[in-house]
N, C-alpha and C positions, 0 to 999 in steps of 0.2 A: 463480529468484533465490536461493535457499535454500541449493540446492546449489550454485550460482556463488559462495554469501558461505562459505559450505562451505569450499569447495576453499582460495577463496583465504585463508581464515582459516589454514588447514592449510599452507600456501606460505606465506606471513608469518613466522608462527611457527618455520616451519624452517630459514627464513635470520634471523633473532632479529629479526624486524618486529614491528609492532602491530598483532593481527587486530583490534583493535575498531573499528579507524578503517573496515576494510570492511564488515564485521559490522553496521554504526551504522543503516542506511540499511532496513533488514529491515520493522519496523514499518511507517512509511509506504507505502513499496510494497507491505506488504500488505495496505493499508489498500485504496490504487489497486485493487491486483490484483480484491479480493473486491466493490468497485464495478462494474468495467469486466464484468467476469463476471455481475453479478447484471443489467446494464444490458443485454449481451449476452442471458441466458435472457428480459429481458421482450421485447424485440424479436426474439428468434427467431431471429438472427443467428451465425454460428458465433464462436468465441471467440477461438481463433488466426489469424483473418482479421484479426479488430480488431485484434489485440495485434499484429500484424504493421505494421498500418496505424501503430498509435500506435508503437511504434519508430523506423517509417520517417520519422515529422514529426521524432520527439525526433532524431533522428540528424542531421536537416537542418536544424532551428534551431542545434543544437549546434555543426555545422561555421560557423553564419553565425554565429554569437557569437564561437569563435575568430578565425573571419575579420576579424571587428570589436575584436577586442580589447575583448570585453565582461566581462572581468574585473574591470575599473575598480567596474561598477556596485556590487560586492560591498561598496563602505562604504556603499553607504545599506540594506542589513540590516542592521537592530537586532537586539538582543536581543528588543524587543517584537516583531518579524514574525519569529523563533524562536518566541517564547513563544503565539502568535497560533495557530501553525502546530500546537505539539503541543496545545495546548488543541483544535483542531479532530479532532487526530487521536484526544485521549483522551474527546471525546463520540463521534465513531463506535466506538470502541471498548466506549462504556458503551453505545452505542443496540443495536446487532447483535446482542447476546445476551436483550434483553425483547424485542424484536421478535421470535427467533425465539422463545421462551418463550411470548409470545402468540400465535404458530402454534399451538404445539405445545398449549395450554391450547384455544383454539378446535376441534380437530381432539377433544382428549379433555377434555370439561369435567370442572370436579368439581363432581358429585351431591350433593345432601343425604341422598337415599334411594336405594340400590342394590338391583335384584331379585337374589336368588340363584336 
């Protein structure tokens, strides 16, 4: 995704478009990505298998939404189910760094007294 917002940022910009409108979407899907990954190592499962799978739904609900002319539905997003959505994204992003700190504190504690 990085390099796909990459590229097309770089395309944009060199026909005089707006790369931030592709660029936007980075956060969130990294949000997904480092989920479906962490979900993938606890189950054991390869990783590119699932993200294969979960494209293949996204790609087919997608097509039944244009089918359907589900573009309509887009006025009943608020601002609050924006607002709803990054707030969700900016606690996974506060939780994922004490989580791993609490690994990494568990694995090396800190000692009151150290042998030399």
């Amino acid at each position: 995704m990085l390099i796909a917002a990459s590229v097309n940022g770089f395309l944009f910009a060199f026909v005089s478009g707006q790369p931030l409108l592709i660029l936007g979407p980075t956060g969130p899907f990294l949000v997904f990505e480092e989920m479906v990954y962490d979900l993938c190592q606890s189950l054991q499962c390869d990783f590119w298998t699932v993200r294969l799978c979960v494209s293949l739904w996204t790609t087919f609900f997608i097509i039944i939404l244009v089918a359907f002319e589900g573009s309509f539905m887009i006025r009943h997003v608020t601002r609050f189910t924006e607002e709803i959505f990054a707030l969700i994204i900016a606690v996974v992003y506060l939780y994922e760094p004490f989580k791993k700190i609490y690994k990494i504190f568990q694995l090396n504690p800190v000692l009151w007294k150290y042998n030399y």
